[in-house]
KEKE-3310 file (N, C-alpha, C; in steps of 0.2 Angstrom, whole numbers, plus 5000, padded with zeros to 4 digits):
npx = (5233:5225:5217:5221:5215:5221:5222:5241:5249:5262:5280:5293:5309:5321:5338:5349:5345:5330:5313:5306:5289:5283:5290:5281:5270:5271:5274:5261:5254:5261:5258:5243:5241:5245:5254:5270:5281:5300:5316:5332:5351:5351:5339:5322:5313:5297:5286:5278:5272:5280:5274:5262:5250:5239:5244:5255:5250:5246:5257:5261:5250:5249:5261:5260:5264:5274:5265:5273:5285:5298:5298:5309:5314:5317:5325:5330:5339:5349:5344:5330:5333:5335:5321:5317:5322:5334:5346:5365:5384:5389:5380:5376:5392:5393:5382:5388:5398:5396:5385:5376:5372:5371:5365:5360:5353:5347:5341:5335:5315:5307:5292:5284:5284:5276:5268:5267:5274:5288:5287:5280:5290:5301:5311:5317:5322:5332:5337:5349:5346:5358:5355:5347:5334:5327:5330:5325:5313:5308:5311:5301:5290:5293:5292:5297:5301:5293:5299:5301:5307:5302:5292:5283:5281:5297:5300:5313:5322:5316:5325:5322:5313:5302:5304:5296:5284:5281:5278:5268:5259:5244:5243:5247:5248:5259:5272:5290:5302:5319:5330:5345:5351:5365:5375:5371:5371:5363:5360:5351:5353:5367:5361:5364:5364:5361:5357:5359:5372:5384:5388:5380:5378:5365:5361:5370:5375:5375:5383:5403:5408:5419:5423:5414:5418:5430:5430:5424:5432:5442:5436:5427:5435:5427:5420:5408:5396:5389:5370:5359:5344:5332:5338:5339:5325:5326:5327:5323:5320:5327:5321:5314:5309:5319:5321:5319:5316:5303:5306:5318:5334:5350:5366:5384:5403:5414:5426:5427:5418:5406:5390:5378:5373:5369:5356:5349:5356:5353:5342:5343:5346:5363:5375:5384:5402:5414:5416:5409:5408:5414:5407:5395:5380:5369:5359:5359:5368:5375:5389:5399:5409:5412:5411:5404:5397:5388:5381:5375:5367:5362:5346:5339:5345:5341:5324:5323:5331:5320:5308:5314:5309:5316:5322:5328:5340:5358:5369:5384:5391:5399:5417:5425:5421:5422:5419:5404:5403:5399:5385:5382:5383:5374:5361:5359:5360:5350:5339:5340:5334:5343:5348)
npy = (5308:5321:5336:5349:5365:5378:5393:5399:5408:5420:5422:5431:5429:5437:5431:5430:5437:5434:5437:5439:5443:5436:5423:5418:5417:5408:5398:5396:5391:5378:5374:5371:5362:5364:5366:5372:5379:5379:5388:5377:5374:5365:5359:5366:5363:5355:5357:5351:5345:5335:5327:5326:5315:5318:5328:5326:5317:5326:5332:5320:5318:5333:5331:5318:5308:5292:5281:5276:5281:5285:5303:5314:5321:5336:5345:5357:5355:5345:5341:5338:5327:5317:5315:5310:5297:5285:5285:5283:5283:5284:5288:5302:5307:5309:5317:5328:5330:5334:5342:5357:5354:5346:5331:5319:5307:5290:5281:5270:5271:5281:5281:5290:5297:5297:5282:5288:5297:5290:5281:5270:5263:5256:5263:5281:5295:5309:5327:5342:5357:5366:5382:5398:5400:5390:5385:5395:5395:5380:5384:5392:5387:5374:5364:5346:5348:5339:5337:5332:5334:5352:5348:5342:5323:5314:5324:5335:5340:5357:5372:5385:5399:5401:5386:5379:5387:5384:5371:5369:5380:5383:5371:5370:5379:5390:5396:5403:5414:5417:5425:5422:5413:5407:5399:5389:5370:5362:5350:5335:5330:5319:5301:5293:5276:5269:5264:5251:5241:5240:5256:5263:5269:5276:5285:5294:5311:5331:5332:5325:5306:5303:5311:5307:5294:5296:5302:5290:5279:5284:5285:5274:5262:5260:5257:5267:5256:5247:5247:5236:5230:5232:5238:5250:5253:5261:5275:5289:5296:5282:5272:5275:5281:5298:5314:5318:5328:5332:5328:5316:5312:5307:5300:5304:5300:5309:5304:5296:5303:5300:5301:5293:5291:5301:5307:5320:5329:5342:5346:5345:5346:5348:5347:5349:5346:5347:5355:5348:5338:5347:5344:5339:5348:5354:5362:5367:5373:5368:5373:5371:5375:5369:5353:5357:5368:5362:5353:5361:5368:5359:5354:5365:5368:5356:5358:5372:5367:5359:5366:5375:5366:5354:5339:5332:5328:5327:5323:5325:5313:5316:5309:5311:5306:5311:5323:5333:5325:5310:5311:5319:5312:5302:5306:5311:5298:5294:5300:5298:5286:5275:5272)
npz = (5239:5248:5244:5252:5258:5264:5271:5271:5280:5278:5282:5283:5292:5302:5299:5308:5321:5324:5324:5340:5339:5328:5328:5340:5337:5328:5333:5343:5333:5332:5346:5345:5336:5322:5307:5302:5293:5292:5290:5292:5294:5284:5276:5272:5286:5289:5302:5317:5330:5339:5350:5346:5342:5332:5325:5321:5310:5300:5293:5288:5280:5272:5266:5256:5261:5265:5280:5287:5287:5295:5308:5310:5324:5330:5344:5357:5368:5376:5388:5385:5375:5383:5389:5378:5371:5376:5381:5384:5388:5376:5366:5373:5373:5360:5356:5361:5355:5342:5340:5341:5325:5309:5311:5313:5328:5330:5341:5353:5359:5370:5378:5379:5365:5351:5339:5326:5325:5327:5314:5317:5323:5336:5339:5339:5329:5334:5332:5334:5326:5319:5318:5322:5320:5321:5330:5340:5340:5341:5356:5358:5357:5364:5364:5356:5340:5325:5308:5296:5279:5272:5259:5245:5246:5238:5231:5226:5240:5249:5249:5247:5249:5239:5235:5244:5246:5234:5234:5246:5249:5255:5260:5273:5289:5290:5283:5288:5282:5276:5271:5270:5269:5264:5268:5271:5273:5261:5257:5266:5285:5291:5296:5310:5317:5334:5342:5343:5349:5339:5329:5315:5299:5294:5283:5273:5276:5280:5288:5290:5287:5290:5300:5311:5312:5316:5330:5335:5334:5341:5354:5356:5349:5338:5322:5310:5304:5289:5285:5287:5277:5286:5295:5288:5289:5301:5296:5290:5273:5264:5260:5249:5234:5233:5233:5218:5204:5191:5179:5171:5177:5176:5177:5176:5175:5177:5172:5161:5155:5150:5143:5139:5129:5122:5112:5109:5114:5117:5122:5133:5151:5161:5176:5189:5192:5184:5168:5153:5139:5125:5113:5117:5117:5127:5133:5145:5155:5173:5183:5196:5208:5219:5230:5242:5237:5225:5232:5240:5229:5223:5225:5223:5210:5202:5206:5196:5185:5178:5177:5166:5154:5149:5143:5151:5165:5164:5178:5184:5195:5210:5213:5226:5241:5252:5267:5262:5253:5250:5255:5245:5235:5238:5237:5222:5217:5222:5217:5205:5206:5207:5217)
capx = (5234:5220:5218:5220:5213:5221:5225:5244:5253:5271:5283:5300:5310:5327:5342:5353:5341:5323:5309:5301:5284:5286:5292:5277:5266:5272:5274:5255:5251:5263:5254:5237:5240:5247:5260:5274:5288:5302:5324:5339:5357:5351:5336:5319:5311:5291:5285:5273:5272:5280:5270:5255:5249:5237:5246:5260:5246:5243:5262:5260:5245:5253:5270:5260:5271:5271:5265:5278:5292:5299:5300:5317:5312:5321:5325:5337:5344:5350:5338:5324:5334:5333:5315:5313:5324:5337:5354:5371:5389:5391:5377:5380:5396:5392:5379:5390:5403:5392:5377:5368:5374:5369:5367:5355:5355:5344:5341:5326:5313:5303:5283:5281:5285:5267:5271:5266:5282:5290:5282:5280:5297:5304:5318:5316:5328:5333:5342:5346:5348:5364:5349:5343:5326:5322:5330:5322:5305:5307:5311:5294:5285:5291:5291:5302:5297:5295:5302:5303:5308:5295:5292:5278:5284:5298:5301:5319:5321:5318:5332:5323:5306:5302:5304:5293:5279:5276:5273:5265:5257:5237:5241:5250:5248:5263:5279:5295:5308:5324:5335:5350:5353:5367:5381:5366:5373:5360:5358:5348:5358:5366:5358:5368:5361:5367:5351:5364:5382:5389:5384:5377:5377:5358:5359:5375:5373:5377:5391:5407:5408:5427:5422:5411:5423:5437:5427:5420:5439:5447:5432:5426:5437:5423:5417:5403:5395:5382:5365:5355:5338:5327:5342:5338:5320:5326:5329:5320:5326:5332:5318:5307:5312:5318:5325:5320:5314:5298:5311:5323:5340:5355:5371:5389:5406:5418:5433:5424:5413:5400:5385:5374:5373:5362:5358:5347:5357:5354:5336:5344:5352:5370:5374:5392:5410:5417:5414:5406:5413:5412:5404:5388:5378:5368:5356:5357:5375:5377:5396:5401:5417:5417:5409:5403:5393:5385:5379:5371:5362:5360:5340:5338:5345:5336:5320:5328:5331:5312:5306:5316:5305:5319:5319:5331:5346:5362:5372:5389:5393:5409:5419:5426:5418:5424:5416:5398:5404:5394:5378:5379:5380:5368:5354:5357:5358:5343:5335:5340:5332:5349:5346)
capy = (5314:5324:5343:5352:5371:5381:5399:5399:5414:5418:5431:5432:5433:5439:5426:5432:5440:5430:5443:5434:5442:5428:5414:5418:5417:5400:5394:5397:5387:5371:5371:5369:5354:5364:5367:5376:5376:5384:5385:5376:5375:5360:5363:5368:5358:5354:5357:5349:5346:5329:5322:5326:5311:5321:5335:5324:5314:5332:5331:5316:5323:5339:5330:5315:5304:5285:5286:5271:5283:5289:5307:5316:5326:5342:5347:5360:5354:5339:5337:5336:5322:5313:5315:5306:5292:5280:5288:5279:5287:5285:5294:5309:5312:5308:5324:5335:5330:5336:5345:5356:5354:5343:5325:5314:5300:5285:5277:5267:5277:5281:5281:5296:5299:5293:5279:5290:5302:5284:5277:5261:5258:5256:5269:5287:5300:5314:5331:5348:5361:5372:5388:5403:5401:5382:5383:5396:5389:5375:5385:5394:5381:5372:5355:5344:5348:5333:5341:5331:5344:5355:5346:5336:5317:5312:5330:5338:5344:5364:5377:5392:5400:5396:5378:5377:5391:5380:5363:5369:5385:5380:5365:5371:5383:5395:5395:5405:5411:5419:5427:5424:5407:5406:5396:5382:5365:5360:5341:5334:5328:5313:5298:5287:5274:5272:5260:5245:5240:5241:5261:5262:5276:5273:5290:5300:5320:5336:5328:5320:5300:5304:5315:5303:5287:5299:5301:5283:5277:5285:5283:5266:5259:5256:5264:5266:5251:5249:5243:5229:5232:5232:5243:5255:5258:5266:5281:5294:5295:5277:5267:5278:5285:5305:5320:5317:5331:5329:5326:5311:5312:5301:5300:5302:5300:5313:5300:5294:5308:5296:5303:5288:5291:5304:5308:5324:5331:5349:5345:5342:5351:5346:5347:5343:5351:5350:5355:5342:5338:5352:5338:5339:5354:5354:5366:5371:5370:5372:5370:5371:5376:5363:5347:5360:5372:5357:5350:5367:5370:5353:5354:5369:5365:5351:5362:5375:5365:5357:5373:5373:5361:5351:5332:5328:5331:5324:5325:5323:5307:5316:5304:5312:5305:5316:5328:5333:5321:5304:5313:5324:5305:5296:5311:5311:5290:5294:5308:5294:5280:5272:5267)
capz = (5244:5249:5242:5258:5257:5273:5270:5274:5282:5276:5286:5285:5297:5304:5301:5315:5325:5322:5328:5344:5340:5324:5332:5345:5330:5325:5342:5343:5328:5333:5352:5343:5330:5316:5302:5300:5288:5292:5289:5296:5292:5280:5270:5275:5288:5290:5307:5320:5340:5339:5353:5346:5335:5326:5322:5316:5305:5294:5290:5280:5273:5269:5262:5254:5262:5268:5286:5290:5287:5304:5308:5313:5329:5332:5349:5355:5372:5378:5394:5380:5374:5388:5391:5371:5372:5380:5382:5386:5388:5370:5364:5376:5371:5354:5356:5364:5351:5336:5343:5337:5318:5303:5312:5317:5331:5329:5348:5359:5360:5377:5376:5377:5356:5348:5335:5322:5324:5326:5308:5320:5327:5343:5338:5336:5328:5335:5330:5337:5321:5321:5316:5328:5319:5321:5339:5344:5337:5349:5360:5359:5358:5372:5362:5352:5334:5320:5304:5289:5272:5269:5252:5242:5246:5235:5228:5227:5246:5247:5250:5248:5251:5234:5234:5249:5246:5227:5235:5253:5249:5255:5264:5279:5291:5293:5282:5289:5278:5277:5262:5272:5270:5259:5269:5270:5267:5256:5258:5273:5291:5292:5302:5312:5322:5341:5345:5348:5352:5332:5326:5311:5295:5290:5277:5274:5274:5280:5294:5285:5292:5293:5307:5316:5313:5321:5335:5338:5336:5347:5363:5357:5346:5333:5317:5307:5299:5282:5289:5281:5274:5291:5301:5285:5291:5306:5294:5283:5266:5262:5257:5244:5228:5235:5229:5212:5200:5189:5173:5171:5180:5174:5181:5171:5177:5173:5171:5155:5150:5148:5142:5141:5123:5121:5103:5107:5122:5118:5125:5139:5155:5164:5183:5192:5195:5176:5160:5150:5132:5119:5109:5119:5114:5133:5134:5151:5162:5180:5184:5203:5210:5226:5232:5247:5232:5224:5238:5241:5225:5219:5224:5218:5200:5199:5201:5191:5175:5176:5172:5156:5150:5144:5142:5158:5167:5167:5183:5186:5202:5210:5217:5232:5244:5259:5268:5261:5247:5252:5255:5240:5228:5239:5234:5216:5215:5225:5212:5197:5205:5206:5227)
cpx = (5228:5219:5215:5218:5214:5224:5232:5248:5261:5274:5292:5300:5319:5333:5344:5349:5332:5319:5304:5292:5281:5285:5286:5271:5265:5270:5268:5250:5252:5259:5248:5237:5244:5253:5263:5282:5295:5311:5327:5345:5356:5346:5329:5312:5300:5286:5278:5276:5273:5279:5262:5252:5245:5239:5252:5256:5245:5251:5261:5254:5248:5258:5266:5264:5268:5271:5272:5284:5295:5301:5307:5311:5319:5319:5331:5341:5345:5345:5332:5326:5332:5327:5312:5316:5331:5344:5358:5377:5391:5388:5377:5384:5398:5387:5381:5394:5400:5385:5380:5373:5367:5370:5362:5354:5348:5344:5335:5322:5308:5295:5281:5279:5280:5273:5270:5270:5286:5289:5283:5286:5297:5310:5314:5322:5329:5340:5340:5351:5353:5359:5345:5336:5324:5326:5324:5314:5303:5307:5302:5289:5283:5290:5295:5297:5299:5293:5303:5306:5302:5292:5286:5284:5288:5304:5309:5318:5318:5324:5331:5316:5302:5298:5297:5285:5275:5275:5269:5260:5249:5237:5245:5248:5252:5269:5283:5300:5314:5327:5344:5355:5361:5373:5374:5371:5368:5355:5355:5357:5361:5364:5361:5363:5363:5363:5356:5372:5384:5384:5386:5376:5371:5360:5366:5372:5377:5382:5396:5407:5413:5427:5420:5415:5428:5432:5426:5428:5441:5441:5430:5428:5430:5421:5411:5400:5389:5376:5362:5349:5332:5332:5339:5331:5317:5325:5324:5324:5330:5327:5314:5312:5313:5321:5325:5314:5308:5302:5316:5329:5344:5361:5375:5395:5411:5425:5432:5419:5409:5392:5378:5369:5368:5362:5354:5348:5355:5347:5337:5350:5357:5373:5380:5399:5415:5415:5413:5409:5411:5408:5397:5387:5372:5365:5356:5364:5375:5383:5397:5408:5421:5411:5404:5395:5387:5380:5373:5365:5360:5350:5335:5339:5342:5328:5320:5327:5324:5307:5307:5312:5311:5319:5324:5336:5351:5366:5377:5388:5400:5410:5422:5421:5417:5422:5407:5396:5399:5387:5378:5380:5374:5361:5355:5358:5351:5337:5335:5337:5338:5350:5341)
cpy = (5319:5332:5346:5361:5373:5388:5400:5409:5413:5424:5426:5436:5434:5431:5424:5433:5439:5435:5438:5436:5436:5425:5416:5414:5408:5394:5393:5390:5380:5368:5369:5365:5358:5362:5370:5372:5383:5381:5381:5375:5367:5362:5364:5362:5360:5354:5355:5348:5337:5324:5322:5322:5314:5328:5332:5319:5319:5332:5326:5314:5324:5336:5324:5308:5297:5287:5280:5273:5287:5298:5310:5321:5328:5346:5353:5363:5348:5335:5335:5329:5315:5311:5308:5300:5289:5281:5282:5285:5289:5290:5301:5311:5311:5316:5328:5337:5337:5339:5352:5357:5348:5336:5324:5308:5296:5282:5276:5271:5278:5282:5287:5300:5293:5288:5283:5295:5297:5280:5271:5258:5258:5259:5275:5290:5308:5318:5337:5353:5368:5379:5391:5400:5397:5382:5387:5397:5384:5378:5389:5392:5375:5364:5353:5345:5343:5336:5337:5337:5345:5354:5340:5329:5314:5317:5331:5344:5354:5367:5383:5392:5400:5391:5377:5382:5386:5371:5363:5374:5382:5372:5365:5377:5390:5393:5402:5405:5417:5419:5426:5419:5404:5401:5389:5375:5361:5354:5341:5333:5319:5308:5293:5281:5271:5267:5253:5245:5243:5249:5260:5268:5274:5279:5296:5306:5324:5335:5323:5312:5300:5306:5310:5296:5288:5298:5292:5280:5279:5285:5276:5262:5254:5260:5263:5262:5253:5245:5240:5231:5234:5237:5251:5259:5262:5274:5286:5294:5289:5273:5269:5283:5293:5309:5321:5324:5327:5324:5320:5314:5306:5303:5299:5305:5303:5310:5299:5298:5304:5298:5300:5288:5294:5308:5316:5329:5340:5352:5345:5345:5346:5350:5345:5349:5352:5351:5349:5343:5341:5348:5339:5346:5355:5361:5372:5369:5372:5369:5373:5371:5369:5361:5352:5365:5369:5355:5357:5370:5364:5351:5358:5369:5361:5354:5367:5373:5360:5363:5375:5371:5358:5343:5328:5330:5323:5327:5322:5318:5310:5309:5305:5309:5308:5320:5328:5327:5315:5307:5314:5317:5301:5300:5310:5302:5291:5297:5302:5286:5273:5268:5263)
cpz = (5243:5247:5248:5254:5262:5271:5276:5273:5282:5278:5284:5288:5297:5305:5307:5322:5324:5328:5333:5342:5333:5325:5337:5341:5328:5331:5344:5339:5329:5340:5349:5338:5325:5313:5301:5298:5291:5292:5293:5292:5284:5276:5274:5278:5290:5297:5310:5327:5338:5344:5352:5340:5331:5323:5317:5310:5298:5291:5287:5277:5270:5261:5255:5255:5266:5277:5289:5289:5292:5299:5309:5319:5331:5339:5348:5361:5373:5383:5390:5377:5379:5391:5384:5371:5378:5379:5385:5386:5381:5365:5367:5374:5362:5351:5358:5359:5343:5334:5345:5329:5315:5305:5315:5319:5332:5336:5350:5360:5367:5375:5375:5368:5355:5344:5329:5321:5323:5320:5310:5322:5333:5344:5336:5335:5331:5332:5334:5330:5324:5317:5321:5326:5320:5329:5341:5345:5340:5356:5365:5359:5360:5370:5358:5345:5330:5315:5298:5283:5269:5260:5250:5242:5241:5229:5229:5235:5246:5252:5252:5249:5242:5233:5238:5247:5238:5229:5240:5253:5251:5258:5273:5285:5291:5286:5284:5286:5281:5271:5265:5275:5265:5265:5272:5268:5262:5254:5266:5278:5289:5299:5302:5318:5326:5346:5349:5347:5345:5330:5319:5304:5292:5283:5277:5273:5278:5285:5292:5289:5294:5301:5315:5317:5318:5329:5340:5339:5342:5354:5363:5354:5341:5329:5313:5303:5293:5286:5283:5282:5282:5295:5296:5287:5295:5303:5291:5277:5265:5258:5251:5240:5229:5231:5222:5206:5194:5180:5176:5175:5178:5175:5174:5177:5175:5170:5165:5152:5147:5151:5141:5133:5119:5114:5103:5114:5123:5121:5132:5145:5158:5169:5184:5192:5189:5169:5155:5142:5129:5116:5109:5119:5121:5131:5140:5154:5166:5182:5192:5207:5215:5227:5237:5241:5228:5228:5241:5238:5221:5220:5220:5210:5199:5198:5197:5184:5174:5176:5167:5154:5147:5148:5150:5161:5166:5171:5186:5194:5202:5213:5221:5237:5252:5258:5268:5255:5247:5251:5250:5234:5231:5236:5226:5215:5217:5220:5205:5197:5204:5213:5228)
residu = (UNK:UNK:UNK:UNK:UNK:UNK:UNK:UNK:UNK:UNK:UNK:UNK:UNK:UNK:UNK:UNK:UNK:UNK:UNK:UNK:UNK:UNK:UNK:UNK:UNK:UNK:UNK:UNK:UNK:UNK:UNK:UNK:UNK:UNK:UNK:UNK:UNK:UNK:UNK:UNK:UNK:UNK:UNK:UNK:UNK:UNK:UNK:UNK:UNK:UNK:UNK:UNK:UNK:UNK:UNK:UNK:UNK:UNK:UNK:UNK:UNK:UNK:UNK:UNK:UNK:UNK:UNK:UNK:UNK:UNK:UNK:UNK:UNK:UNK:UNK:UNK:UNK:UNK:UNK:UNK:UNK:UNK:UNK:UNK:UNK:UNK:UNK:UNK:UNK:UNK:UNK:UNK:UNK:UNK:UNK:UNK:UNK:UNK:UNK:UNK:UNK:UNK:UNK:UNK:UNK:UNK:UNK:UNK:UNK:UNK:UNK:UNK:UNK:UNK:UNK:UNK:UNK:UNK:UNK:UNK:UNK:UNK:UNK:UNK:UNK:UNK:UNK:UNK:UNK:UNK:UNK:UNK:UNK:UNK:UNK:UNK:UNK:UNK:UNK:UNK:UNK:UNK:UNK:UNK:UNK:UNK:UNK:UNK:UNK:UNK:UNK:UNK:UNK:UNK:UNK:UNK:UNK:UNK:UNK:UNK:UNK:UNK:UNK:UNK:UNK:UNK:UNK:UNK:UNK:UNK:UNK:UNK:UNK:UNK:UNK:UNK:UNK:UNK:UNK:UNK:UNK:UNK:UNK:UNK:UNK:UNK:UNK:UNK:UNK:UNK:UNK:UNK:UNK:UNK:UNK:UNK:UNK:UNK:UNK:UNK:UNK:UNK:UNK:UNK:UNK:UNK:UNK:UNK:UNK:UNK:UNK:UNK:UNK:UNK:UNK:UNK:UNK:UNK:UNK:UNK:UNK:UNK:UNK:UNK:UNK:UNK:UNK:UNK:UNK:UNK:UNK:UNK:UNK:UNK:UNK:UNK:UNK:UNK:UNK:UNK:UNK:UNK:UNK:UNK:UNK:UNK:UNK:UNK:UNK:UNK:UNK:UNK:UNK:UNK:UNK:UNK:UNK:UNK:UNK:UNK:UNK:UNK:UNK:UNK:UNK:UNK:UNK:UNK:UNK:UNK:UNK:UNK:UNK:UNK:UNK:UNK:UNK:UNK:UNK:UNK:UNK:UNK:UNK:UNK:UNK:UNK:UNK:UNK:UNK:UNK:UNK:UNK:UNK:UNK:UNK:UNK:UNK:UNK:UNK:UNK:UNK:UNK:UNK:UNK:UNK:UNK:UNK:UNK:UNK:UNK:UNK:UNK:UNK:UNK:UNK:UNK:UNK:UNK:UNK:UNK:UNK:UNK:UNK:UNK:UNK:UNK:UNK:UNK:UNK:UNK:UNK:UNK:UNK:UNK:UNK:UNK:UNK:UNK:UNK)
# end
């Protein structure tokens, strides 16, 4: 990765009411090739003019990132969808179903989207973010944006302005923040894929599968299947080690209070929804009321307790799987090198 040198510009702005002379601002930088990082109800995404191949080539610069990993492109009406890819009845009311929220659909993709927002497929993803500020960022800018998480490739997504200002600060153009994000889900979207007859859960996240199963039963009697290795690299986030702090992560299951036998744990922090056994003298605890909370600050405490300086985390695997539940084990299996 190349050591970019760009004086970025950082404004906050208004959650509810995102100030247009702002979003003009940015809208300015994304027409002319740039960078802008900016929120949505998930975590903070990395912005570019996702038909512009060389504007989407400085994102994975920026990120570090392989360039064979598709983008996600954020739109934030329907007829933009239609202009990007190959619609059918199922996907329409698949997007009216769950649009704009925490979901992203996987389908054909029409020439217009470079290969370079595509990392070389013949599928593209799209999403339309449940967030005043990243709609109406598109909106300003008159283009679908492609958005990966404003994060150095690999890194713990960001959450806050924070996260996002100590890994992009000098390689991006613009970041947009907000203090006002606290019912954030935390984890990326989930991505389904809708390319052919059987749909598909490439990456569970911020949309429970319960939801989309319910759906798909009852209009096409069919439900979500697992995809096999080449379906997986329709996706973002499946095939590369993510979400993983610069310290170890190791995984324990609260049924067995298996702590993987750590003989020097008080070096060491612990993450998850119950009190770990008096035994272990845990330097650091984050305890989390619900599956929904977790899921919320689980990137943040990951970079949190690497600033400790302490020798690693371990991190509760609930076992609820409902809800944000799926996503929020697939990220720490992912964060341990365990995917």
């Amino acid at each position: 990765m190349s050591e970019l040198k760009i004086n970025t510009f950082k404004h906050k702005i208004n959650y509810l009411e995102p100030e247009p002379e702002i979003l003009e601002q940015a809208a300015k930088i994304i027409k002319r090739g740039g960078l802008v990082a900016f929120p949505t109800e998930t975590v903070y995404g990395l912005g570019a003019d996702a038909l512009n191949a060389q504007a989407v080539k400085k994102i994975y610069e920026a990120k570090g990132r392989p360039s064979n990993n598709p983008l996600i492109l954020h739109i934030n009406n329907l007829a933009q969808a239609e202009k990007l890819v190959y619609l059918d009845d199922r996907a329409e009311l698949l997007m009216r179903e769950f649009w704009p929220g925490p979901i992203t659909f996987v389908l054909k993709a029409k020439d217009i989207i470079p290969l370079e927002t595509r990392g070389g497929l013949d599928t593209a993803a799209l999403r339309m973010p449940d967030n005043k500020i990243a709609a109406k960022l598109i909106e300003f800018a008159d283009t679908p944006i492609a958005a990966p998480s404003a994060n150095t490739s690999g890194r713990p997504s960001p959450t806050d302005f924070e996260a996002v200002n100590h890994d992009m600060d000098g390689r991006i153009d613009m970041i947009l923040y907000s203090n006002n994000l606290n019912k954030n889900i935390g984890i990326e979207s989930t991505v389904i894929d809708i390319s052919e007859a059987q749909p598909l859960l490439l990456r569970a996240g911020g949309t429970a599968k319960e939801l989309i199963d319910k759906v798909l039963m009852k209009n096409f009697n069919l439900k979500l299947a697992q995809p096999d290795e080449q379906s997986k690299r329709r996706s973002p986030g499946t095939r590369y080690r993510h979400y993983a702090p610069i310290i170890p992560v190791k995984i324990c299951y609260f049924k067995d209070n298996n702590f993987i036998n750590l003989q020097d744990n008080n070096e060491w922090g612990f993450i998850g929804l119950h009190e770990p056994d008096k035994n272990f003298n845990f330097k650091k605890i984050l305890i989390f009321s619900s599956l929904e909370d977790y899921a919320r600050e689980l990137f943040k405490s990951f970079r949190d307790l690497e600033a400790e300086n302490l020798q690693g985390i371990i991190a509760e695997l609930p076992e609820d799987e409902s809800g944000v539940g799926l996503g929020l084990r697939d990220r720490i299996l992912r964060a341990a090198g365990a995917l």
